[in-house]
mmCIF file as gemmi writes it, N, C-alpha and C atoms, coordinates in Angstrom:
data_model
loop_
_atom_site.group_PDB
_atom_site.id
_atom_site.type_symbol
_atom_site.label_atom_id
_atom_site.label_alt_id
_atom_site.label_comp_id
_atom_site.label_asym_id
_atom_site.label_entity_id
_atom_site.label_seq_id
_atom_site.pdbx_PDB_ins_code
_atom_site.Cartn_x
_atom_site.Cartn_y
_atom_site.Cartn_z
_atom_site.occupancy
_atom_site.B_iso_or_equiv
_atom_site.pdbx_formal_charge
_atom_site.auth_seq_id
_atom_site.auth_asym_id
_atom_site.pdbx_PDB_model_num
ATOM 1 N N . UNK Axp A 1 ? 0.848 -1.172 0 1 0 ? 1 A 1
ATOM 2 C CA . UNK Axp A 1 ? 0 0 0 1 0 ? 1 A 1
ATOM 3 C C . UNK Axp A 1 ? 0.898 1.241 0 1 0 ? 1 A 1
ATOM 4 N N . UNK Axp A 2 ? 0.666 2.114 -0.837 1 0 ? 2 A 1
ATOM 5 C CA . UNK Axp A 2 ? 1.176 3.634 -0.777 1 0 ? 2 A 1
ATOM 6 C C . UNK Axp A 2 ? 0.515 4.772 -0.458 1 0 ? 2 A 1
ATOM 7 N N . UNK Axp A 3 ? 1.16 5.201 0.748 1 0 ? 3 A 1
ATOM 8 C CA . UNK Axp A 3 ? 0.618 6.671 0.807 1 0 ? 3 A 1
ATOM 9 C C . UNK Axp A 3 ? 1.112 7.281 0.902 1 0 ? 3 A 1
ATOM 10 N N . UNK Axp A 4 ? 1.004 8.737 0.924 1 0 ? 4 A 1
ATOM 11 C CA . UNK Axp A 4 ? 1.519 10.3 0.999 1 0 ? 4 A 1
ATOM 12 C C . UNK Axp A 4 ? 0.633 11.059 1.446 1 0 ? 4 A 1
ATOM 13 N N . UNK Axp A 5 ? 1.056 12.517 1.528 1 0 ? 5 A 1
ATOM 14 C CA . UNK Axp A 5 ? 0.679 13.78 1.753 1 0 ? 5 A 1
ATOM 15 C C . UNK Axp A 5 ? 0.691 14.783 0.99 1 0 ? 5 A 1
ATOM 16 N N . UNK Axp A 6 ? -0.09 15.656 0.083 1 0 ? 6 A 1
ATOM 17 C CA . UNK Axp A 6 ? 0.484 16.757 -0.32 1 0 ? 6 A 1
ATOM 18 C C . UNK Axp A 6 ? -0.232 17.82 -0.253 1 0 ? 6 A 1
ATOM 19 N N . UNK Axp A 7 ? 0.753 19.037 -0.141 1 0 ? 7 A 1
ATOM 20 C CA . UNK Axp A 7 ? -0.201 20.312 0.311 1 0 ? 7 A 1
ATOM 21 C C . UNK Axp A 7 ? -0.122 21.116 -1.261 1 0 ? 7 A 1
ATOM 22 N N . UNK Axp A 8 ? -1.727 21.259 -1.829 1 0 ? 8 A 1
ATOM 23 C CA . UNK Axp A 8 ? -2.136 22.033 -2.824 1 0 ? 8 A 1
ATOM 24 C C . UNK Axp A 8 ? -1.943 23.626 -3.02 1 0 ? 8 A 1
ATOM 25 N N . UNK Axp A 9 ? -1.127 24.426 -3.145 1 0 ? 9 A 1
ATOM 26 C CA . UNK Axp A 9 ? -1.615 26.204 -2.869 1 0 ? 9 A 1
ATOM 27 C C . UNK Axp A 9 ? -2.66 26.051 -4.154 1 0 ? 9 A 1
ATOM 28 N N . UNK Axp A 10 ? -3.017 27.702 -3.681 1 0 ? 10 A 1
ATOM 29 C CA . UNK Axp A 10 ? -4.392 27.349 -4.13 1 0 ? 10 A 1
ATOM 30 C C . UNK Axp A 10 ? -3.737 28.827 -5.162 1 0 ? 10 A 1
ATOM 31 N N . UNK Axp A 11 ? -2.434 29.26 -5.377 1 0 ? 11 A 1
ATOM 32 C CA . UNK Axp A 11 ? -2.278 30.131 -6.693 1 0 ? 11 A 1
ATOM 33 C C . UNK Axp A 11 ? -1.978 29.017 -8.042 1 0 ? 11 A 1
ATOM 34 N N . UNK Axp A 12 ? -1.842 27.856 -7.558 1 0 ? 12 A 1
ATOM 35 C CA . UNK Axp A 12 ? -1.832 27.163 -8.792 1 0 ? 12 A 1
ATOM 36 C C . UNK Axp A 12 ? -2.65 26.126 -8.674 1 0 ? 12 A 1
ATOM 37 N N . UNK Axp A 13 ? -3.265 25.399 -7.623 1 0 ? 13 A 1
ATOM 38 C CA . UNK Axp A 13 ? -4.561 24.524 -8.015 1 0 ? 13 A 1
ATOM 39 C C . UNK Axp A 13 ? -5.557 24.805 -7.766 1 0 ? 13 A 1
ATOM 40 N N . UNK Axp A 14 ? -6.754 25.116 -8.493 1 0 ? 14 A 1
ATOM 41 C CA . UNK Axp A 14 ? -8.017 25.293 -8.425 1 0 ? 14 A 1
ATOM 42 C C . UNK Axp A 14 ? -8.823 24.346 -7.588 1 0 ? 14 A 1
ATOM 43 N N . UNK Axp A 15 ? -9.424 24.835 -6.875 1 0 ? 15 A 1
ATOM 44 C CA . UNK Axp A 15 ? -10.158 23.932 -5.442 1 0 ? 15 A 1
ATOM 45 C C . UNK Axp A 15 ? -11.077 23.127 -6.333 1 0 ? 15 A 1
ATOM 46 N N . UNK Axp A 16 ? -12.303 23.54 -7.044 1 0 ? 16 A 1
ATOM 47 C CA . UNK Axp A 16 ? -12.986 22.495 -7.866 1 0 ? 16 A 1
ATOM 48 C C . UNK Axp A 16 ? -12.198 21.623 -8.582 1 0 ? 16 A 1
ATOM 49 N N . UNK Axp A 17 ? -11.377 22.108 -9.129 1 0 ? 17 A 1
ATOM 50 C CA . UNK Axp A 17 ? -10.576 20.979 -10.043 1 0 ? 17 A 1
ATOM 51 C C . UNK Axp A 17 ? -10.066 20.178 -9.116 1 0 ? 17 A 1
ATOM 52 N N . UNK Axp A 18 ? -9.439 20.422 -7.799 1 0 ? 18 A 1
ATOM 53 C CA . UNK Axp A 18 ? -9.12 19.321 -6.603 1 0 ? 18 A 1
ATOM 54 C C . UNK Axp A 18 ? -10.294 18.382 -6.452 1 0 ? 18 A 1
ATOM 55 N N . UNK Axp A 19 ? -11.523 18.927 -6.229 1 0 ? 19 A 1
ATOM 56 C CA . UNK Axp A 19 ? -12.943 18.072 -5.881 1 0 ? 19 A 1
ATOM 57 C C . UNK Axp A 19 ? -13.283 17.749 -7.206 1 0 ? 19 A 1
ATOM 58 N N . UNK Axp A 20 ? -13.255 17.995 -8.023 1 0 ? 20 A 1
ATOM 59 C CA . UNK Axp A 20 ? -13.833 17.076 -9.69 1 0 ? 20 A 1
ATOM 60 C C . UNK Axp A 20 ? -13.108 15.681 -10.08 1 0 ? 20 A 1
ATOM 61 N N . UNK Axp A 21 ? -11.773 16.104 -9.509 1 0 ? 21 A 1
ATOM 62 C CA . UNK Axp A 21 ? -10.452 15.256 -9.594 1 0 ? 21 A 1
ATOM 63 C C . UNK Axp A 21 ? -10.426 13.84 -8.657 1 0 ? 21 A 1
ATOM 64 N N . UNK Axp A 22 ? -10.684 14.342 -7.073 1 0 ? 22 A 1
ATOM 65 C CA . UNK Axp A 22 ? -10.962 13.565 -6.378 1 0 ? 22 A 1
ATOM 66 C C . UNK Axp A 22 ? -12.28 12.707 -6.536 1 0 ? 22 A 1
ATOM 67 N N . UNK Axp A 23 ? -13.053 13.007 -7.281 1 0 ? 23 A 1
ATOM 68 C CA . UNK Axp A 23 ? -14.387 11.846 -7.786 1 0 ? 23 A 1
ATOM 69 C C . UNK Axp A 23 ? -14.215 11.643 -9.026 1 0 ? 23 A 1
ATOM 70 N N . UNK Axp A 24 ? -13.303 11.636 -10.038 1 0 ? 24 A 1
ATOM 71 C CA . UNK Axp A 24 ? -13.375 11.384 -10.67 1 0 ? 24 A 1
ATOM 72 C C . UNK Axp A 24 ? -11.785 9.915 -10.635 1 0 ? 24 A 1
ATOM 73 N N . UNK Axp A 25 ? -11.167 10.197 -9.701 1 0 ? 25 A 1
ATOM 74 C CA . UNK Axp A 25 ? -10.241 9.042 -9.138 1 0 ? 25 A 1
ATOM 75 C C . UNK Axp A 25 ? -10.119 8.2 -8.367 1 0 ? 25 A 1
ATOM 76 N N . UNK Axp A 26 ? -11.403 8.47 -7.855 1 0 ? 26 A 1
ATOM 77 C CA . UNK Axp A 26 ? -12.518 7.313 -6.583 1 0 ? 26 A 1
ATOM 78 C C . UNK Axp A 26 ? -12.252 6.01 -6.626 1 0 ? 26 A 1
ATOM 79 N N . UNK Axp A 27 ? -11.895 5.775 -8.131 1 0 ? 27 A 1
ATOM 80 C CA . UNK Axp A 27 ? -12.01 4.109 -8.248 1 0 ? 27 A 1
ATOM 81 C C . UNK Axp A 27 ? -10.319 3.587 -8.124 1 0 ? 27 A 1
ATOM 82 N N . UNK Axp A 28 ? -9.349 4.665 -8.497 1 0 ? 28 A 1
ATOM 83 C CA . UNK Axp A 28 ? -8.089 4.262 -8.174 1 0 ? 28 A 1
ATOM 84 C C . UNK Axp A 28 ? -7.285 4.417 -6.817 1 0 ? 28 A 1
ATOM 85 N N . UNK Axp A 29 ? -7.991 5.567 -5.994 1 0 ? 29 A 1
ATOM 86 C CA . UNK Axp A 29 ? -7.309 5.653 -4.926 1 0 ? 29 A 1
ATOM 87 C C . UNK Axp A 29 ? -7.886 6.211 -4.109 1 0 ? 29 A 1
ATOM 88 N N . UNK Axp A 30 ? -7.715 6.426 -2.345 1 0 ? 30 A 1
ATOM 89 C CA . UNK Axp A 30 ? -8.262 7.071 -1.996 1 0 ? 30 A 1
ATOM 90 C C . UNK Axp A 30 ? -7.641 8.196 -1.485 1 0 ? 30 A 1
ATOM 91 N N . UNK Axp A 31 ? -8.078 9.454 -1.48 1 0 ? 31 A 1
ATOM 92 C CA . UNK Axp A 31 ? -8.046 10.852 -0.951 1 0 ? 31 A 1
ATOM 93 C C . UNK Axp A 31 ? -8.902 11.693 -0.161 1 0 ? 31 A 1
ATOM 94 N N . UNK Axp A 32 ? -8.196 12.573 1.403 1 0 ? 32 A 1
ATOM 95 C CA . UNK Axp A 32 ? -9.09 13.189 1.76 1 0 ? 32 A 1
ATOM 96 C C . UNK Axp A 32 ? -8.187 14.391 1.651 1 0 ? 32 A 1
ATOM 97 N N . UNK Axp A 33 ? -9.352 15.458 1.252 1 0 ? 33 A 1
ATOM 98 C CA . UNK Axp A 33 ? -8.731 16.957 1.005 1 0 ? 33 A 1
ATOM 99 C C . UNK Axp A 33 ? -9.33 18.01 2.184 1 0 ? 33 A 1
ATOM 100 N N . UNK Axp A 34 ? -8.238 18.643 2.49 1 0 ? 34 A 1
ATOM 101 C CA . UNK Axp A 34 ? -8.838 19.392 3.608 1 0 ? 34 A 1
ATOM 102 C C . UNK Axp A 34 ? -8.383 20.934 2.538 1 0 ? 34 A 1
ATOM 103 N N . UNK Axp A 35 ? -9.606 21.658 2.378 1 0 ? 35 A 1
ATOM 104 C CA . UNK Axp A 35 ? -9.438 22.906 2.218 1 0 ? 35 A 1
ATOM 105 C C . UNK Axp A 35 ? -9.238 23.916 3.415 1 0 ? 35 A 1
ATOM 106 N N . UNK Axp A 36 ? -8.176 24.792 3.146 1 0 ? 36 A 1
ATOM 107 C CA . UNK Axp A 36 ? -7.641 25.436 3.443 1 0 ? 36 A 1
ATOM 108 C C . UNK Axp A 36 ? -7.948 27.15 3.02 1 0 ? 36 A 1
ATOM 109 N N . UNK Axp A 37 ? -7.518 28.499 3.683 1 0 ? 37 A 1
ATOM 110 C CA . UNK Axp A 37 ? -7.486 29.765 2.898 1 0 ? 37 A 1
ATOM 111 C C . UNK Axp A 37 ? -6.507 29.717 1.763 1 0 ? 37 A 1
ATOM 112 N N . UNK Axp A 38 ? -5.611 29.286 1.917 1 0 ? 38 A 1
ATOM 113 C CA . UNK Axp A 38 ? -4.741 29.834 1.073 1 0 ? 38 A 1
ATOM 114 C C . UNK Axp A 38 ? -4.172 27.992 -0.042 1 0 ? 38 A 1
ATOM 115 N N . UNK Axp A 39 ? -4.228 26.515 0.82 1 0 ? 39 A 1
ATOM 116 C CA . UNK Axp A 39 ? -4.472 25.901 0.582 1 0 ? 39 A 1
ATOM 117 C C . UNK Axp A 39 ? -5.052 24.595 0.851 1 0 ? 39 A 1
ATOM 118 N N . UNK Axp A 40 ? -5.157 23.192 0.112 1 0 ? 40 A 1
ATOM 119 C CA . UNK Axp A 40 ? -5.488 22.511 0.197 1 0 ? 40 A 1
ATOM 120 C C . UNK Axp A 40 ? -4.842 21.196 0.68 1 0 ? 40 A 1
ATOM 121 N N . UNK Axp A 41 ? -4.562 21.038 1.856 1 0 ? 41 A 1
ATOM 122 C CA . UNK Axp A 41 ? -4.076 19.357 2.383 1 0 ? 41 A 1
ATOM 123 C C . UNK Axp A 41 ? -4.739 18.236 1.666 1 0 ? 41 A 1
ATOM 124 N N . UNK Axp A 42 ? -3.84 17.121 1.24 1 0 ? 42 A 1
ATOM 125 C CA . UNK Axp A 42 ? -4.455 15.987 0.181 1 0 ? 42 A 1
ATOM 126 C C . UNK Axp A 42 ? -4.092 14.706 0.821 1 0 ? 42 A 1
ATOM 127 N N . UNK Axp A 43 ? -4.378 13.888 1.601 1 0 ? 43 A 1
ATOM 128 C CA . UNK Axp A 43 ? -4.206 12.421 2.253 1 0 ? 43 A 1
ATOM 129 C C . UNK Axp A 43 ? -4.191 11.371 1.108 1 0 ? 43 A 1
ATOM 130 N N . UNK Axp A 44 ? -2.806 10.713 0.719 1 0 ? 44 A 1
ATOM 131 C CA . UNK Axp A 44 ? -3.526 10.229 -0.493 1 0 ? 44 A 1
ATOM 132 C C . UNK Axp A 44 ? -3.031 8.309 0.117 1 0 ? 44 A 1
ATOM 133 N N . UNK Axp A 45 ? -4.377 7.22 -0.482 1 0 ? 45 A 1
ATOM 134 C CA . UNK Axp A 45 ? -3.775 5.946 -0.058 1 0 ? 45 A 1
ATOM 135 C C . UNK Axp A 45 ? -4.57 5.585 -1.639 1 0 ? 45 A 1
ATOM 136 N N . UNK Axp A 46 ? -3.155 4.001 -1.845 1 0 ? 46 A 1
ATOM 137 C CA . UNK Axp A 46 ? -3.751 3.716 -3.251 1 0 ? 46 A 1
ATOM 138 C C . UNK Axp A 46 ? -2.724 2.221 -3.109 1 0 ? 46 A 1
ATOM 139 N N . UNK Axp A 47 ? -3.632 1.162 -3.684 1 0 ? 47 A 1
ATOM 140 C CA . UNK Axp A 47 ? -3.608 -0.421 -3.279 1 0 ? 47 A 1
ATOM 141 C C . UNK Axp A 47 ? -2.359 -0.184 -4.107 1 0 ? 47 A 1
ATOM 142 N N . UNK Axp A 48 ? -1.58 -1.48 -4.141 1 0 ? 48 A 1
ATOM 143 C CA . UNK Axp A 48 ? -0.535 -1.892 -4.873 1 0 ? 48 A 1
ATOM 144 C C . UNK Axp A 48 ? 0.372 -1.005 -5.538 1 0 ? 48 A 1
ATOM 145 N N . UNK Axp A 49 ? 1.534 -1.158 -6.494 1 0 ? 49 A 1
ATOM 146 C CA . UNK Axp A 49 ? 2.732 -0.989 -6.764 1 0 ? 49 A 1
ATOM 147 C C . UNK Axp A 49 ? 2.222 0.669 -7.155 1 0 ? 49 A 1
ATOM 148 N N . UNK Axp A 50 ? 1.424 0.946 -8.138 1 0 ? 50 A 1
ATOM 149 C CA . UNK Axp A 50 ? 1.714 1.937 -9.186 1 0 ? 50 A 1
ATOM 150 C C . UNK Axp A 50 ? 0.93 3.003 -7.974 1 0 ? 50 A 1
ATOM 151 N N . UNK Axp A 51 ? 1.106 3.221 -7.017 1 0 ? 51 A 1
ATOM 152 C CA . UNK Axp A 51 ? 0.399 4.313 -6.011 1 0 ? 51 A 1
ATOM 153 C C . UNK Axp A 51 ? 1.083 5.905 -6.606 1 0 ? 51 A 1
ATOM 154 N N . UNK Axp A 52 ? 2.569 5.698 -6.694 1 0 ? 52 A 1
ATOM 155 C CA . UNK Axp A 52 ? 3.341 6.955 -6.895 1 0 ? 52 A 1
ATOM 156 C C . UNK Axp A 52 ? 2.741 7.64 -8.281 1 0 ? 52 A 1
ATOM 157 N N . UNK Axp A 53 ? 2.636 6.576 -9.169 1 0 ? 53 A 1
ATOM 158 C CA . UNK Axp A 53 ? 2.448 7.167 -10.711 1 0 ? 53 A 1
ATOM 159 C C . UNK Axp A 53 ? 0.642 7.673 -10.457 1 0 ? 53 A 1
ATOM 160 N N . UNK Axp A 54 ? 0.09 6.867 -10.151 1 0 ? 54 A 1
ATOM 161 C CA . UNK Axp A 54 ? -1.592 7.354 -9.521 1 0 ? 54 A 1
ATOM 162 C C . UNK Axp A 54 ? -1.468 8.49 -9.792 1 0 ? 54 A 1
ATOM 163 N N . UNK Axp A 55 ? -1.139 8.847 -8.483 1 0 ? 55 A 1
ATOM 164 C CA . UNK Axp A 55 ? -0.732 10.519 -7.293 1 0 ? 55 A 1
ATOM 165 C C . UNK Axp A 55 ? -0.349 11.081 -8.287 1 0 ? 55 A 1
ATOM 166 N N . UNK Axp A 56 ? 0.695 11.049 -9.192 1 0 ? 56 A 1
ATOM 167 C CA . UNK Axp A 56 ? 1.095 12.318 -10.119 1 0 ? 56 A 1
ATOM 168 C C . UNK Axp A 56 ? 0.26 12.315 -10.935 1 0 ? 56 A 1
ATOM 169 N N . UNK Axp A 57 ? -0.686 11.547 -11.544 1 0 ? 57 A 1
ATOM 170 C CA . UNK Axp A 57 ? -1.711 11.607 -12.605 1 0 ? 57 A 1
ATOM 171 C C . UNK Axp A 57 ? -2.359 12.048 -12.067 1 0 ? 57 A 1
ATOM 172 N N . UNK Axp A 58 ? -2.94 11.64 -11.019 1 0 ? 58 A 1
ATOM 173 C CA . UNK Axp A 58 ? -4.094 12.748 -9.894 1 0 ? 58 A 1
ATOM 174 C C . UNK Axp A 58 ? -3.293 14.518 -10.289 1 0 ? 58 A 1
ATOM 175 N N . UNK Axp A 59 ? -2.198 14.32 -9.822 1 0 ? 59 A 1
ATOM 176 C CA . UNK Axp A 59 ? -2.388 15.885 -9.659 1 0 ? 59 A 1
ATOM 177 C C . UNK Axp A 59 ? -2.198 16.556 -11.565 1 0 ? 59 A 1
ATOM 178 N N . UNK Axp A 60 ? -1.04 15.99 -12.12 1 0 ? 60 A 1
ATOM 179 C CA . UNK Axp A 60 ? -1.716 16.432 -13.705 1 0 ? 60 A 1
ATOM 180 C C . UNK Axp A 60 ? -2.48 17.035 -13.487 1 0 ? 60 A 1
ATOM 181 N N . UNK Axp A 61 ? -3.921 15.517 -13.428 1 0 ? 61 A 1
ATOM 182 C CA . UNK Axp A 61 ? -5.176 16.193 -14.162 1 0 ? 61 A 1
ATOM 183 C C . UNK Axp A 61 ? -5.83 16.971 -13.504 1 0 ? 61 A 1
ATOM 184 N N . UNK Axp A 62 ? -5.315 17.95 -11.756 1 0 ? 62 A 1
ATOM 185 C CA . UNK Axp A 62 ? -5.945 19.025 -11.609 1 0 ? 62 A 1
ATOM 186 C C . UNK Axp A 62 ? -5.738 19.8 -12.293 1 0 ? 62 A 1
ATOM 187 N N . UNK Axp A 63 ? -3.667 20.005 -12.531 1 0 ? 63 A 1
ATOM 188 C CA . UNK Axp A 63 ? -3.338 21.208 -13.216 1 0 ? 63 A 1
ATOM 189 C C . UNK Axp A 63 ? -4.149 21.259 -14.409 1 0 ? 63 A 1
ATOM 190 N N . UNK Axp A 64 ? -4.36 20.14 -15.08 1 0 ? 64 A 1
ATOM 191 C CA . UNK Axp A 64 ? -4.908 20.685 -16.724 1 0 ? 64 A 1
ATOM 192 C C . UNK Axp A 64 ? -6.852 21.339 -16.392 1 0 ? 64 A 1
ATOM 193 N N . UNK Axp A 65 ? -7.33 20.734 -15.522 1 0 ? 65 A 1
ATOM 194 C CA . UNK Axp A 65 ? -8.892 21.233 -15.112 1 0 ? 65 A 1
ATOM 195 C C . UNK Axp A 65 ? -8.472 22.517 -14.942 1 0 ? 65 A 1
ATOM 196 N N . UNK Axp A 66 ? -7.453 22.881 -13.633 1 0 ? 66 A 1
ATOM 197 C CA . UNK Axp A 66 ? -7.276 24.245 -13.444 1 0 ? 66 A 1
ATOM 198 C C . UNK Axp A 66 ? -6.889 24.98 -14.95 1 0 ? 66 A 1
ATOM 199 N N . UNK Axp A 67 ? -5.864 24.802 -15.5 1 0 ? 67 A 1
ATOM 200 C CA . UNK Axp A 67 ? -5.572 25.533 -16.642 1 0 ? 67 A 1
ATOM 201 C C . UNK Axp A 67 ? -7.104 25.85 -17.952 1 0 ? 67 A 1
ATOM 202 N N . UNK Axp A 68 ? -7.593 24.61 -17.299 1 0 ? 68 A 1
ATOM 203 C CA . UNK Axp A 68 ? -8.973 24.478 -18.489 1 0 ? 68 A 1
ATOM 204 C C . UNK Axp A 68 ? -9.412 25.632 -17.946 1 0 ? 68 A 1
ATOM 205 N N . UNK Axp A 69 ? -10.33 25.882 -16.75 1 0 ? 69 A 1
ATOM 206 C CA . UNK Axp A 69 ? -10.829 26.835 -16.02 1 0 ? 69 A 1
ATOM 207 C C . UNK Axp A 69 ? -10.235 28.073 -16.475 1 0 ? 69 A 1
ATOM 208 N N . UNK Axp A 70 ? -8.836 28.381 -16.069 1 0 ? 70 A 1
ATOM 209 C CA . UNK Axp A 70 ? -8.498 29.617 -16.387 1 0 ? 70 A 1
ATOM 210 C C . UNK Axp A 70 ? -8.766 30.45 -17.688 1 0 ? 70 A 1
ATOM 211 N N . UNK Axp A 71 ? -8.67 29.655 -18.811 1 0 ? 71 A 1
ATOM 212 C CA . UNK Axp A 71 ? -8.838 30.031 -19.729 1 0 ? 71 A 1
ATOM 213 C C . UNK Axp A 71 ? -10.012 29.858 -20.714 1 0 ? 71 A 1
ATOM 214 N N . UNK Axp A 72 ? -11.149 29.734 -19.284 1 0 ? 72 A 1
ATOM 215 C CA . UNK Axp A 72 ? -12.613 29.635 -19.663 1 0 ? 72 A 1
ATOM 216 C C . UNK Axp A 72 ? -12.879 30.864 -18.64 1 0 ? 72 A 1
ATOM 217 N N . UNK Axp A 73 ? -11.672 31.863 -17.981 1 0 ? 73 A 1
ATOM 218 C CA . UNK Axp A 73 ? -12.407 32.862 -17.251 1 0 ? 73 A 1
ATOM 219 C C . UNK Axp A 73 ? -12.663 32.609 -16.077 1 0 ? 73 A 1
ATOM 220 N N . UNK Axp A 74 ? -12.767 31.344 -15.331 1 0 ? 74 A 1
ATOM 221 C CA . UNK Axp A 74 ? -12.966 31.096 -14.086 1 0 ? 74 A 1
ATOM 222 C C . UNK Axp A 74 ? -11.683 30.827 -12.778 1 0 ? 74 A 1
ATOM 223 N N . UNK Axp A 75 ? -11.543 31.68 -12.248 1 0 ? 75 A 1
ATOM 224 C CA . UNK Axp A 75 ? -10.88 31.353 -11.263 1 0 ? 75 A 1
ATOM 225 C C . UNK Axp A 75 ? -11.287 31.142 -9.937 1 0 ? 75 A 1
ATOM 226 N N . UNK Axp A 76 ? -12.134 30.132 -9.858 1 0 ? 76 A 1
ATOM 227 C CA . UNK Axp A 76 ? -12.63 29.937 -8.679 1 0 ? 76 A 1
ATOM 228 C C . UNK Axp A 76 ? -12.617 28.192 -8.665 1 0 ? 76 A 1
């Protein structure tokens, strides 16, 4: 089993894209996110070998939601 910790700022990850992200990765791992003012704490556990590669695909695909967002005008 693999786990970690990571702390999100919130000038480069978008809080929805953290919560769209986290249900949309439900089935590979689990995560609890504690929002924060400024950021987001991420608890991350995920069965067997590939936990590390998971976690960085998890976070990718906030950055690209966030980047999507930004350049749909939304920064929230």
């Amino acid at each position: 089993m693999f786990e970690t910790q990571l702390n999100f700022d919130h000038r480069l990850y978008n809080i929805h894209a953290l919560d769209e992200t986290s249900e949309a990765y439900g089935e590979h791992l689990s995560v609890t996110l504690t929002h924060g003012e400024s950021s987001t704490d991420g608890k991350f556990t995920v069965e067997g070998d590939d936990g590390p590669m998971i976690v960085d695909a998890f976070c990718n695909h906030v950055l690209f939601l966030t980047i999507e967002a930004y350049r749909q005008g939304s920064d929230a």
